[in-house]
C-alpha angles and dihedrals in degrees: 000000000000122000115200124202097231083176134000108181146116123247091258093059094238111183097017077286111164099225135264108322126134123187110211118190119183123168093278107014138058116190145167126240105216114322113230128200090273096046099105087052093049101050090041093053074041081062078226115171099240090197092057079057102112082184162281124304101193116203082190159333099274121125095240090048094041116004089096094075101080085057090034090055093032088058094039082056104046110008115034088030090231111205100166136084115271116194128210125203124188160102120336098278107037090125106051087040094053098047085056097045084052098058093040093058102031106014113221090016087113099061101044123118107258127218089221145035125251130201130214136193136166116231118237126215110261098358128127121219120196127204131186094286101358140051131194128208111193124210128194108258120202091248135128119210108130095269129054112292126220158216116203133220123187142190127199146138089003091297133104117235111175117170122186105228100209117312144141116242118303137156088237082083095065086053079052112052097021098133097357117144093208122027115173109195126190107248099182105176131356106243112005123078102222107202104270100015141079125248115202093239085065101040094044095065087054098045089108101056091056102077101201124141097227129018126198125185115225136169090041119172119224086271093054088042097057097049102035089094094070104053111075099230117110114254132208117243115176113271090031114131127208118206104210 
């Protein structure tokens, strides 16, 4: 299974980051984690083939971990001809929020006949969905984005991938990477806690209690960026590819 970091950054760019969008690729199955406003612009410079996409897996309803959709279903349906099924998993709302930010974006694009189903389905706390070669177990996250907020925890190939969405610290986070060989956690500044989001300082201290094999930093601000090199912990830059 690889994982590749389509975008790493913050909402902010820092960095001259593209915003949240993993790539994972397991033997069977090819999905997206989260999908921010830059996402369409990053797998196309990725050269990724958007029709071999089985779906999206959203951490939450922010613009840099799900504003990319409009432009993601507006291109399936004009551009890259989709035919096949694309599924979207996510908080309680999705739906209703993407529809919005549809019409918002594109007007009348919601309503619009599409070529393809989509399916989708809330994530519950706790509560693990399996598809046909993958399975995601969702955690609260200590977020705040007008809809529940969420860790991820995902199975596939054999192999553990969690990733924390944006959070600040919770112990959520240990039921999420226990045993996983790859957990990628927000790290948004060095020192400071920002409301909703993890500081090094803070995340450091709780390394330990996490229990995951590998650990890689992601959504880091300038001051995070500046000092990432010295800590002795792997970070995420966009085009990097894990093998897991």
């Amino acid at each position: 299974m690889e994982l590749t970091f389509i975008g790493s950054g913050d909402a902010f760019g820092s960095g001259g980051r593209f915003n949240t969008c993993f790539l994972l690729r397991g033997a069977d199955c090819r999905f997206l984690i989260d999908c921010g406003a830059t996402a369409l612009v990053a797998l196309k410079r990725a050269t990724v083939d958007l029709n071999a996409l089985d779906g999206v897996v959203l951490t939450h309803l922010h613009g840099d971990h799900f504003g990319g959709l409009p432009f993601l279903l507006l291109d399936a349906q004009l551009m890259s001809k989709r035919a096949r099924p694309l599924f979207i998993w996510g908080p309680e709302g999705t739906e209703i929020r993407l529809a919005a930010l549809r019409e918002a974006l594109f007007p009348g694009s919601s309503k619009a006949a599409l070529k393809f189903e989509i399916d989708f389905t809330a994530h519950q706390p706790g509560v693990r969905r399996a598809g046909d070669r993958f399975a995601v177990t969702p955690y609260p996250a200590a977020h705040s984005a007008g809809a529940p907020c969420f860790a991820v925890r995902i199975e596939c190939d054999g192999k553990i991938v969690a990733y924390s969405g944006d959070t600040a610290w919770t112990d959520s986070l240990i039921d999420a990477a226990r045993g996983a060989d790859l957990f990628v956690c927000e790290c948004s500044s060095f020192e400071r806690d920002l409301t909703g989001h993890l500081s090094w300082r803070t995340l450091a201290a709780r390394l330990p209690s996490l229990g995951a094999k590998r650990v890689v930093l992601t959504h880091m601000n300038p001051d995070m960026l500046a000092q990432a090199a010295q800590l002795g912990i792997e970070t995420a830059a966009d085009g990097l590819t894990l093998r897991v």
